[in-house]
C-alpha positions as CSV (number, residue, x, y, z in Angstrom):
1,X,5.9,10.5,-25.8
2,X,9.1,12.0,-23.2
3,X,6.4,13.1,-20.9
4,X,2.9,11.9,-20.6
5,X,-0.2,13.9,-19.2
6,X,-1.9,10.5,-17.7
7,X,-4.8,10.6,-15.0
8,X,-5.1,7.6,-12.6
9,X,-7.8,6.0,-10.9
10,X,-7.9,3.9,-7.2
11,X,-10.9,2.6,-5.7
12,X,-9.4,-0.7,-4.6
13,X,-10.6,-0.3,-0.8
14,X,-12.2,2.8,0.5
15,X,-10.3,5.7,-0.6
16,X,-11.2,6.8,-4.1
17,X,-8.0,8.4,-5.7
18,X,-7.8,10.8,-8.7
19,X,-4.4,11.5,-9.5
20,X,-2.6,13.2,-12.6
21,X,0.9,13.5,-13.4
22,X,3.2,14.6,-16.3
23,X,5.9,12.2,-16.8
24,X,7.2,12.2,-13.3
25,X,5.8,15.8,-12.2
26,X,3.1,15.2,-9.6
27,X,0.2,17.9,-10.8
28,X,-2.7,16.7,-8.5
29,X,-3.3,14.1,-5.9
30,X,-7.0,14.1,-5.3
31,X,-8.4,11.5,-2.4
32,X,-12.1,11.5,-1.2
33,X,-12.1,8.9,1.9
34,X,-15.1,7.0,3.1
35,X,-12.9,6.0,6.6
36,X,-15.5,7.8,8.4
37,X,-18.3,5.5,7.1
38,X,-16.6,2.0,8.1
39,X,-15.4,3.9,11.4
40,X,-18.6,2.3,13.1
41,X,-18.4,-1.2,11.5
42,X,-14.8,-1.4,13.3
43,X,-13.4,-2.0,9.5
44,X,-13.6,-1.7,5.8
45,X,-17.4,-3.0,4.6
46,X,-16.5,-4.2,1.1
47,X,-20.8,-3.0,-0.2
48,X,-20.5,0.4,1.9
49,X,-16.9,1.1,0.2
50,X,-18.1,0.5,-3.4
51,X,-21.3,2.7,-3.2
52,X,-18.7,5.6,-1.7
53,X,-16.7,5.6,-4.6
54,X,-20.2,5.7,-7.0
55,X,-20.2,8.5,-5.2
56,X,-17.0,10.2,-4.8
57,X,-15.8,9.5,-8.6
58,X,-17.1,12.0,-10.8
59,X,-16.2,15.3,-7.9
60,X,-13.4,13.6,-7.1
61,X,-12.6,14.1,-11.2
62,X,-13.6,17.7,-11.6
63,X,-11.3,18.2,-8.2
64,X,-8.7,16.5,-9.5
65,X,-8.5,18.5,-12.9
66,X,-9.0,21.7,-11.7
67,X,-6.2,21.2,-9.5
68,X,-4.0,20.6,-12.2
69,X,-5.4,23.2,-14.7
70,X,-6.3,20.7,-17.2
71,X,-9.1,19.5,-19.1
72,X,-10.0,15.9,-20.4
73,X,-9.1,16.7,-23.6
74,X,-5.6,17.2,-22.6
75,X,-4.8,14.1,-21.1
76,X,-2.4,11.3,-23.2
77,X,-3.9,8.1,-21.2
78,X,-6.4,7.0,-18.3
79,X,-5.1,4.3,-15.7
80,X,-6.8,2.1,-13.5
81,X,-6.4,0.1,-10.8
82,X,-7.3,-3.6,-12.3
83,X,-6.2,-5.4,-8.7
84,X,-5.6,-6.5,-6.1
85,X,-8.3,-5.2,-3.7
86,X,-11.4,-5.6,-3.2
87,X,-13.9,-6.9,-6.1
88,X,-16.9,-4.6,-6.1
89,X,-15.2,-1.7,-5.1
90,X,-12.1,-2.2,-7.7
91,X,-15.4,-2.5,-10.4
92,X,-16.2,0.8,-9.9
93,X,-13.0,2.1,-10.8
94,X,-12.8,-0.2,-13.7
95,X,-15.9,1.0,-15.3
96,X,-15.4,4.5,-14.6
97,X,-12.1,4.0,-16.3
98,X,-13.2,2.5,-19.3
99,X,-16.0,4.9,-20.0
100,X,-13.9,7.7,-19.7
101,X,-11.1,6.4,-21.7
102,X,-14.0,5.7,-24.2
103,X,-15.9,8.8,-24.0
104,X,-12.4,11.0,-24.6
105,X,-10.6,8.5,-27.0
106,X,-7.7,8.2,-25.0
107,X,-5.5,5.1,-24.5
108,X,-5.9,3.0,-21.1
109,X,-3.7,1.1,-18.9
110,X,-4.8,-1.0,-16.1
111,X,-1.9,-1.8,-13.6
112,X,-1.2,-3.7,-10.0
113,X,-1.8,-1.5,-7.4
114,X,1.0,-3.1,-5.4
115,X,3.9,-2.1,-8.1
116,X,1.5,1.3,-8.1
117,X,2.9,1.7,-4.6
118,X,6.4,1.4,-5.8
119,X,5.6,4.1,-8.6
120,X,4.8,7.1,-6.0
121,X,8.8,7.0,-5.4
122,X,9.6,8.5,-9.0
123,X,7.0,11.1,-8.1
124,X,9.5,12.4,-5.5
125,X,11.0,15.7,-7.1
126,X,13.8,16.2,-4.8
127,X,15.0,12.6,-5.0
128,X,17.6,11.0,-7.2
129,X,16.1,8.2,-9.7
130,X,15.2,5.2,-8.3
131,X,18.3,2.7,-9.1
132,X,17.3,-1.2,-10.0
133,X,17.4,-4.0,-8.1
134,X,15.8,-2.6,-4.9
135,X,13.8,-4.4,-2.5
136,X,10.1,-2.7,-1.6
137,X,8.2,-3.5,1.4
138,X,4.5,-2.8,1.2
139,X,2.7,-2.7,4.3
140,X,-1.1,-1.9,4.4
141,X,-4.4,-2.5,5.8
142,X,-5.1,-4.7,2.9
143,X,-1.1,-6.1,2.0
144,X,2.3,-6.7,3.3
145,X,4.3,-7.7,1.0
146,X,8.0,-8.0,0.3
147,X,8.8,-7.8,-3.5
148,X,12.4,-7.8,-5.5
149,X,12.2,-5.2,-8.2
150,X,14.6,-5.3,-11.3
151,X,12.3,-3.1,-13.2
152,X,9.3,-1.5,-12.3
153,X,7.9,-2.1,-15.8
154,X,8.8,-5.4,-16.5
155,X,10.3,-7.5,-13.4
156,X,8.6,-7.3,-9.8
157,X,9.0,-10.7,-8.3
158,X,7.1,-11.6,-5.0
159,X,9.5,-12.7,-1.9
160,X,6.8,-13.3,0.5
161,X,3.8,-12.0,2.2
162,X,1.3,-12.2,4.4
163,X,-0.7,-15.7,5.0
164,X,-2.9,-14.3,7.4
165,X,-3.9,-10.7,8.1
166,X,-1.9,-8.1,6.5
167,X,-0.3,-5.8,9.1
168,X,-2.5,-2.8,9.2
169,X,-5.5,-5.6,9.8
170,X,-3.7,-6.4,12.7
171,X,-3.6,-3.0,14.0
172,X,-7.1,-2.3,13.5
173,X,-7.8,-5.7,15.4
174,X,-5.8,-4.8,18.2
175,X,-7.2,-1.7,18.1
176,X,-10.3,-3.4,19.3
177,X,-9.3,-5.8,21.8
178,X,-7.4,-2.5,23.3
179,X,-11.2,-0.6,23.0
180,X,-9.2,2.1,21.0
181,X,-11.5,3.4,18.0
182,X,-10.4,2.6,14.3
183,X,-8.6,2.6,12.3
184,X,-6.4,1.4,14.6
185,X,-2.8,2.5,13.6
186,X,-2.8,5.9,14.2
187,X,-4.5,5.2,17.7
188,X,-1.8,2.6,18.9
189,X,0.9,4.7,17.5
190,X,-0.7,7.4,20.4
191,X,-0.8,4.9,22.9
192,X,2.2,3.8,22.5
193,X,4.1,6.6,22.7
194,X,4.8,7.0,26.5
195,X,4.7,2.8,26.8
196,X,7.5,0.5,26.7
197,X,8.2,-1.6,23.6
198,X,10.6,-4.0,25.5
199,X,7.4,-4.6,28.6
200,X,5.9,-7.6,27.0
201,X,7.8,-9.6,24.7
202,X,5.5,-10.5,22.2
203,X,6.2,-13.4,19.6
204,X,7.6,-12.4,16.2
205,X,5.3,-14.7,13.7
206,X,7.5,-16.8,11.4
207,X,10.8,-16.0,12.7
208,X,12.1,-19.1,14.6
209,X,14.8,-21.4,12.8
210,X,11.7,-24.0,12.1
211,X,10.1,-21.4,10.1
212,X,12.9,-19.8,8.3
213,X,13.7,-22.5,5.7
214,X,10.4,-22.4,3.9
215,X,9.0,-18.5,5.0
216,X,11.7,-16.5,5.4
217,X,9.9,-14.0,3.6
218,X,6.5,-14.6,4.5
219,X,4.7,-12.9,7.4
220,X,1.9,-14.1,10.1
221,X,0.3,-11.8,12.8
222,X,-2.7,-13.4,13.6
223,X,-0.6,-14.7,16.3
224,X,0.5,-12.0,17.6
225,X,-3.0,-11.0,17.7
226,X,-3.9,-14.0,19.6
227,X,-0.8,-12.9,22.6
228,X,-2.3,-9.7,22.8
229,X,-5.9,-10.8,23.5
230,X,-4.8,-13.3,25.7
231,X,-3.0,-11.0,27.6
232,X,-5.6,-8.4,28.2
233,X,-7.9,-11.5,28.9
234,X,-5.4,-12.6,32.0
235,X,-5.6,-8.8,33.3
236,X,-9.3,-8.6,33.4
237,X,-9.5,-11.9,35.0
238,X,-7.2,-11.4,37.2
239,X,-8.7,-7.7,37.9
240,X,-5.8,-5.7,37.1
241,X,-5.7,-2.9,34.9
242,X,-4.5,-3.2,31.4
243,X,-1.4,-1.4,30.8
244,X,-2.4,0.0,27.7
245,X,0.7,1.9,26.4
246,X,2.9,-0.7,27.6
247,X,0.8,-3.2,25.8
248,X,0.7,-0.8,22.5
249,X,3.9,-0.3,22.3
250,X,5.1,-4.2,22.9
251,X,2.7,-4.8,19.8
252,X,3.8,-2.7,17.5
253,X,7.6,-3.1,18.5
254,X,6.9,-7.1,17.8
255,X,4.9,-6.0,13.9
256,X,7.8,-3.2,13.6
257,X,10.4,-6.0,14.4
258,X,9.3,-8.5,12.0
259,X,9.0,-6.3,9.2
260,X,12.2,-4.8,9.5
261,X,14.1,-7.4,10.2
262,X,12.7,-9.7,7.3
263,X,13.0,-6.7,4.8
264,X,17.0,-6.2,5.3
265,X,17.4,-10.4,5.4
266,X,16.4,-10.1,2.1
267,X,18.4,-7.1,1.2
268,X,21.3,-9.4,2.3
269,X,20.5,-12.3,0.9
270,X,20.1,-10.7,-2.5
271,X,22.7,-8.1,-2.2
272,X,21.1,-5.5,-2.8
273,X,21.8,-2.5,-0.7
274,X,18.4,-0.6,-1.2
275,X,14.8,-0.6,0.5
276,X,11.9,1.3,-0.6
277,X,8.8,1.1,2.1
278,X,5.8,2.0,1.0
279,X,1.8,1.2,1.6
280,X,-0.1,3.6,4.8
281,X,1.5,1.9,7.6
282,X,4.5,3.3,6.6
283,X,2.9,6.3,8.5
284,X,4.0,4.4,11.6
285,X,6.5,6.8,13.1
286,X,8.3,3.3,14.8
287,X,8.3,1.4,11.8
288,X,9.5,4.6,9.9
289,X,12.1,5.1,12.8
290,X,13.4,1.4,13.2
291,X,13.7,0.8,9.4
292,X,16.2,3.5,9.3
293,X,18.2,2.9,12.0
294,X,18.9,-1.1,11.3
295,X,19.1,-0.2,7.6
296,X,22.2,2.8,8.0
297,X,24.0,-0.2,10.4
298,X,23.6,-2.7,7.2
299,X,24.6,-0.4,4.9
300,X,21.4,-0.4,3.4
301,X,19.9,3.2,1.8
302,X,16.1,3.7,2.4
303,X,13.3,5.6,0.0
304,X,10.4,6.6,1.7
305,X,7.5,8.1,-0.6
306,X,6.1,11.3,0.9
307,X,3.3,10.2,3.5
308,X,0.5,11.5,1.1
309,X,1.5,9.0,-1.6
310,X,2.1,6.2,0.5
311,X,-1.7,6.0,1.3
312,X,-3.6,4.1,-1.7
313,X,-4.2,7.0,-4.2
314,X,-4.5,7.6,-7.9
315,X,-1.1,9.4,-8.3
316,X,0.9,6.3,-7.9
317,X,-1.7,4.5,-10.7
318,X,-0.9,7.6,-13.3
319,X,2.7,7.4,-12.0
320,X,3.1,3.9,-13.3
321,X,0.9,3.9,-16.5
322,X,3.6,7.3,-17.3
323,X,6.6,4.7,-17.1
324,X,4.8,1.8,-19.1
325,X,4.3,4.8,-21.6
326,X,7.9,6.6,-21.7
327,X,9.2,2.2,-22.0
328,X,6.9,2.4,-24.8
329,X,4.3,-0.5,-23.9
330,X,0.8,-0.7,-25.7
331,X,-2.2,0.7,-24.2
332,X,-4.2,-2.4,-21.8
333,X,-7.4,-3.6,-25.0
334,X,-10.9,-3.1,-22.6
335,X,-10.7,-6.9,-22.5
336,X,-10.2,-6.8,-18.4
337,X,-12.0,-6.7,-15.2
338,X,-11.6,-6.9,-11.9
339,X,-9.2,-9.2,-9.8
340,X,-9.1,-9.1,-6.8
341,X,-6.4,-11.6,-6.4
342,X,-4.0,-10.0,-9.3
343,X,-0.4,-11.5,-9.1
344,X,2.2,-8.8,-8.2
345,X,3.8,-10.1,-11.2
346,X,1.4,-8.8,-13.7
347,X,2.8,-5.8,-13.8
348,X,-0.1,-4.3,-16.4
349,X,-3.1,-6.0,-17.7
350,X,-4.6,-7.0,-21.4
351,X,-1.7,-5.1,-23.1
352,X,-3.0,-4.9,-26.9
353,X,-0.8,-7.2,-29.3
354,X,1.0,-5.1,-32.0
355,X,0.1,-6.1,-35.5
């Protein structure tokens, strides 16, 4: 099959994704968000995110296909999110995904939403292929992760990642402490933008020599989180007014630092002159700034998904299900559920056994 009509569905936080693409042609890219809904919780409320996507599924579907001017029938295979994420709200995808795949006879494949991020790059039109080995760098609300990928359909190894909270958590928290509303990466990224990165030199989490030998790869911001409240705890005691764009941007230089700067040791270390970002941070216009600047003086080429497909979204799932097809791997059996905690490794899940 040279080029699969797949639909994919991602409800692994609160954004319920419905995309479909043929082979690597991008036909619809349908998201229905509940952001709004978790805006007055100050974060994502695992129970509130899974009842949105009850929701949001089945319009989200119709919206989806009629975007693409095709039918159920039409489609080769259904993909799903299988993990990681969050547990009740990754069930709803899981179920909807096997009841459709059911209900129209069609094969399913249920992938990694990390390695999913990876996929949205072959959805770029413009772009040449993506070459093998390249380093990827997720960064989310939910992930940051730095991966080595040989193949995207058979070889993603795991580098490091995040022992506390993932980057975009730390924004969000930040956020907060800051009184700025959520989610809190857009609104630092304003505030930031007429501060100065270099006011307040905030610590870069696992980056002295101590740390090095055994996390070079991992990442820790609860830390920095901890500077940044302290800080706007000495200025309220001290009853002076927090310089909030100052602050801002010292934060997100210290998060933008860290990420870069890990992401092209490992390019180096592995030799391998490639970096593909990815995840909804990536929407950071400093990280996004930063990453190709220090990469061009490495000698290091960057791939940067369009912002639309860097967000979690259903594309990317079809997008990788269409590659284990054209490699010519089985359809997943229904034998899976959710996990939460999937392995980046496991590239796709319950893969029938040929006979």
């Amino acid at each position: 099959m040279s080029e699969p009509l797949v639909l994919g569905i991602e409800t692994s936080c609160d954004e319920t994704g419905i995309g479909i693409v043929r082979g690597h042609t991008l036909l619809s890219n349908t998201i229905a968000s509940s952001m709004d809904e978790h805006a007055r919780y100050g974060g994502v409320v695992p129970e509130v995110a899974a009842r949105a996507h009850l929701e949001a599924l089945q319009p989200a579907i119709d919206a989806a296909l009629a975007e693409a001017g095709v039918r159920l029938s039409d489609l080769d295979a259904v993909a799903v999110t299988s993990g990681p994420g969050l547990a009740g709200a990754l069930m709803v995808g899981v179920g909807a995904a096997k009841g459709l795949a059911v209900s129209i006879d069609k094969p399913l494949y249920a992938v990694n939403h990390l390695v999913g991020h990876i996929a949205a790059d072959i959805l770029t039109a413009d772009s040449a292929p993506l070459e093998y080995p390249t380093i990827a760098l997720l960064v989310s609300g939910g992930h940051t992760s730095l991966l080595h990928v040989r193949d995207l359909t058979t070889d993603v190894e795991l580098l490091g990642e995040t022992m506390d909270d993932a980057a975009g958590e730390a924004f969000d928290k930040v956020a907060r402490l800051l009184s700025l509303p959520y989610p809190g990466g857009p609104e630092i990224d304003r505030a930031a933008a007429d501060g100065d990165p270099e006011a307040i030199r905030f610590p870069r989490g696992l980056s002295r020599a101590s740390d090095l030998a055994k996390h070079r790869y991992d990442f820790s911001f609860s830390g920095l989180k901890t500077a940044v409240a302290r800080w706007v705890e000495r200025c309220e005691a001290e009853g002076v007014e927090v310089p909030l764009a100052d602050v801002a941007a010292s934060f997100r230089e210290a998060v933008v630092d860290v990420l870069v700067t890990k992401a092209l040791a490992a390019c180096a270390d592995l030799g391998v002159p490639r970096l593909l970002l990815g995840g909804g941070v990536i929407a950071n216009r400093r990280l996004r700034e930063v990453a190709l600047e220090r990469a061009e003086a490495a000698g290091v080429t960057v791939r940067i998904p369009p912002l639309s497909l860097c967000t979690d979204n259903g594309a990317m799932i079809a997008a990788l299900a269409s590659e284990l097809i054209s490699s010519g791997r089985r359809p997943s059996t229904l034998a899976f559920g959710a996990d939460s905690t999937l392995p980046v490794t496991e590239i796709q899940i319950a893969e029938a056994v040929s006979v």
